[in-house]
N, C-alpha and C positions, 0 to 999 in steps of 0.2 A: 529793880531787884533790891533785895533790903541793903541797906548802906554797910554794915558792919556783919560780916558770918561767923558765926559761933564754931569752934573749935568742936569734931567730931569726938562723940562719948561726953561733952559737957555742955549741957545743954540748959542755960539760966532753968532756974526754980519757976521763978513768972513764967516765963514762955511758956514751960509744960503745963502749968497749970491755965493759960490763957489758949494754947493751942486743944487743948481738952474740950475745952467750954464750944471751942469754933465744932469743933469736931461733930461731937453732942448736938450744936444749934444745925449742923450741915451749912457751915459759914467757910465760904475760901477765904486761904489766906497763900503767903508767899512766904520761902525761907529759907536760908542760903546755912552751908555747911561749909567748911573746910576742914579737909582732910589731906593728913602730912604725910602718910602712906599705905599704902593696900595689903590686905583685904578688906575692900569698903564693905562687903557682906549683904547685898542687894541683887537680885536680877530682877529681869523687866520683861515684859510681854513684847514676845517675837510676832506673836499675830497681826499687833495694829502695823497699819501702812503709815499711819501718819502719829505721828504724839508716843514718847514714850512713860510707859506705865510701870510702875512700880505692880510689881506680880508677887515675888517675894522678897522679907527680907531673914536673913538668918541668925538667931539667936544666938550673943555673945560676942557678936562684932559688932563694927563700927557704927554701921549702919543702924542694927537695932539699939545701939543705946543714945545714938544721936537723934529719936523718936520717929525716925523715918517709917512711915507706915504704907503697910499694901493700897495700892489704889492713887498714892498720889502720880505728880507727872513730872521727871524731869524736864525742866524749862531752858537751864542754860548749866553749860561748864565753862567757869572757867569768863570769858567775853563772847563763848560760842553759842549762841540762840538754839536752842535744840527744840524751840518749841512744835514745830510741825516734824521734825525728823523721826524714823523709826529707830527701836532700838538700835538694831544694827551696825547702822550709821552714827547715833549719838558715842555706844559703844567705841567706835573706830576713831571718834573724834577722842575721847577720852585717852585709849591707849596711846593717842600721838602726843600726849601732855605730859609737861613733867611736872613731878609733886613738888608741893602740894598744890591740890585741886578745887578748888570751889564750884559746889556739887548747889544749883538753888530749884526747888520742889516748889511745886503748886499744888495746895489741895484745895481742889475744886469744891464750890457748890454744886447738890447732887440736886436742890428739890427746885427747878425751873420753873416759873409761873409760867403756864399753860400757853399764854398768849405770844411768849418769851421763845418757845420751842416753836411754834406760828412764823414768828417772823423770823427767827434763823433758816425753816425750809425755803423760806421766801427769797432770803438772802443769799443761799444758796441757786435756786432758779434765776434768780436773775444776774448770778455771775457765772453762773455753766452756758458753754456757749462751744461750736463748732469748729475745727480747724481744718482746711482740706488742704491738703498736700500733694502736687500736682509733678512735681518734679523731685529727681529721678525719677524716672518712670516707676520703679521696684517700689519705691516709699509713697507710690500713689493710694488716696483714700482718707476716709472724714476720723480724727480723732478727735475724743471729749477730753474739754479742758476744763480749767474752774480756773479765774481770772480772781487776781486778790482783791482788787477794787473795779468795777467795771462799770462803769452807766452806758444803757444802749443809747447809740446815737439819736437823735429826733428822725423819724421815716419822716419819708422825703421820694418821691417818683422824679424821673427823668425821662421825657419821652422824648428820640429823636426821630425827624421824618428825613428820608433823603428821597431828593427829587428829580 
């Protein structure tokens, strides 16, 4: 995360003009906010299950003049990694914090070389993988997972004969 967060509504001169150019080029970057008390002036997309999204932000607060814009991703508050969590939850993290809060956005690259998006499905297939749940009888049946880091074992057969 960036070492030093810029104070909400003052946002260096450079940066705005540096985070413009990223914007423009479709270049991620990272950026960390602190803010000393609410209304941060922000909400986020309840639909994803995973990563929260900056959905809207509202003119004349905090939020839009600390150039927080639609689309980016809350990454972390705070020492709290929010990067996979749903609004929801990053929400529920935040309300349990006391100000000030250090609020840090990701804005993503949008335009993925072709082959980039290849090997993420890829990436994804080869960490989705089965779990069967055998006990309690009530919680019997195969759920889908997706494993953060996973290599399949080497196959391997075992044949026993009893005689």
């Amino acid at each position: 995360y960036p070492a030093v967060p810029y104070n909400a509504g003052k946002v260096p001169s450079d940066l705005v003009n540096q985070r413009a150019q990223n914007r423009a080029k479709k270049i991620g970057f990272i950026y960390a906010v602190r803010f000393r008390s609410g209304p941060i002036g922000v909400s986020f997309d309840n639909m994803l299950s995973t990563g929260t999204k900056v959905e809207r932000v509202f003119p004349g607060l905090q939020a839009h003049d600390s150039d927080i814009q639609v689309g980016d991703y809350l990454i972390a508050i705070n020492s709290h990694n929010t990067t996979s969590l749903s609004a929801r939850a990053s929400l529920k993290i935040m309300q349990d914090l006391p100000w000030p809060r250090v609020l840090v956005f990701e804005m993503r690259a949008t335009d993925q070389p072709e082959n980039m998006k290849i090997q993420t499905e890829k990436e994804l297939e080869r960490r989705a993988g089965n779990m069967t749940f055998l006990y309690p009888p009530t919680l019997t049946g195969n759920i889908p997972m997706l494993f953060s880091s996973w290599t399949p074992l080497p196959s391997f057969s075992l044949s026993l004969s009893l005689s």
